[in-house]
C-alpha angles and dihedrals in degrees: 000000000000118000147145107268111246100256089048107143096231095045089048090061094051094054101047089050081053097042091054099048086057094235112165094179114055125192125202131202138166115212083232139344123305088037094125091239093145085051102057093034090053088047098052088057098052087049094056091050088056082056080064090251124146101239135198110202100189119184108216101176110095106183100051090023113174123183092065094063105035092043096037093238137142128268116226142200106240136138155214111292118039141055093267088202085166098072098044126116112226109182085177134343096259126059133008115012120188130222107191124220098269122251104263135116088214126023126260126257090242088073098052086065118090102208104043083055084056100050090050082060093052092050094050092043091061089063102030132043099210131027121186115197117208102205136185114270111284096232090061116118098201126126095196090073131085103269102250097196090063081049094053095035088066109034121090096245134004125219118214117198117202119181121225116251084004116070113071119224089234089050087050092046091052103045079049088062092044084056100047091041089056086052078241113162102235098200089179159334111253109200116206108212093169088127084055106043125201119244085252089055091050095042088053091054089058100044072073091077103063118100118297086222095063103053104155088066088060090046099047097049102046084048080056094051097033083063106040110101092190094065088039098051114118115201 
């Protein structure tokens, strides 16, 4: 799977804002579709298990699902309002464990109820410390989908991805305005820039050049850029 290592600058500084708002549930959206929103979701969770957390990743969108495809797991009927232990993926008992998109071509009525979305949280969230909800994009008008406005409605904070050169301010504004009128805590606007990377970005691809038989240069150089703030900063 692609993904953003663990120590990457700009994941560091989601986790910490997250971190220090207290938030246990996570929801992530993109504002439309290619926002990287599975990446980063899947990312965060990963960040969060090096913090030593039990974590529940769960992809809730069922028509571009992720996590059965790029981690080679089942998909599963299951519904709104339990646990649904069954159809979790638990590579080992500690660290990251994975709930599928469940097997439908509409979603169930159960997810179109707000509370019984809630209560699955709260269940989780008796077994994990921290879940981390990979939802459809925000902008999306199907009402075959999971509705992501319930999902970000009850969980602690809400992600928004936005991707650089791509995302319209009238699109952001209006996905904004989805997110307050759900009563949803947008704790923040992730930009994804990975068609425009940093100079830290760039030096990093080229520390993949040096000599496969002397690894610990390349190591040591790409820890060096990957700290510096100066070489990661965005304006």
């Amino acid at each position: 799977m692609n993904t953003l290592p663990v120590n990457y600058v700009e994941l560091e500084t989601i986790f910490h804002s997250l971190e220090k708002g207290g938030y246990r549930s996570i929801s992530l959206s993109g504002a439309h579709n290619e926002c990287g929103t599975s990446m980063t979701a899947y990312a965060l969770a990963k960040r969060y298990q090096a913090n030593g957390y039990r974590v529940l990743l769960a992809d809730l969108n069922i028509h571009h699902p992720s996590l059965d495809t790029q981690l080679g797991i089942a998909r599963q009927e299951w519904n709104a309002g339990g646990n649904n232990q069954t159809a979790i993926y638990a590579p080992s008992e500690a660290g990251t464990h994975f709930l599928s998109a469940p097997i439908a071509n509409t979603a169930s009525l159960s997810f179109r109820d707000p509370m019984l979305i809630r209560q699955s949280i709260d269940t989780w969230l008796e077994t994990y410390d921290r879940v981390v909800m990979d939802t459809t994009p925000i902008s999306t008008h199907n009402y075959r989908d999971i509705p992501t406005n319930l999902i970000c409605a009850a969980a602690d904070a809400s992600l928004l991805m936005i991707k650089s050169e791509q995302t319209t301010q009238m699109v952001l504004q209006e996905c904004c305005e989805k997110l307050s009128k759900a009563n949803a805590n947008l704790a923040g606007i992730v930009m994804n820039d990975v068609s425009f990377p940093s100079l830290a970005d760039e030096m990093i691809r080229e520390t993949e050049r040096i000599p496969h038989y002397i690894p610990w240069v390349k190591q040591a150089l790409q820890r060096a850029i990957r700290s510096s703030t100066l070489l990661n900063f965005r304006a």
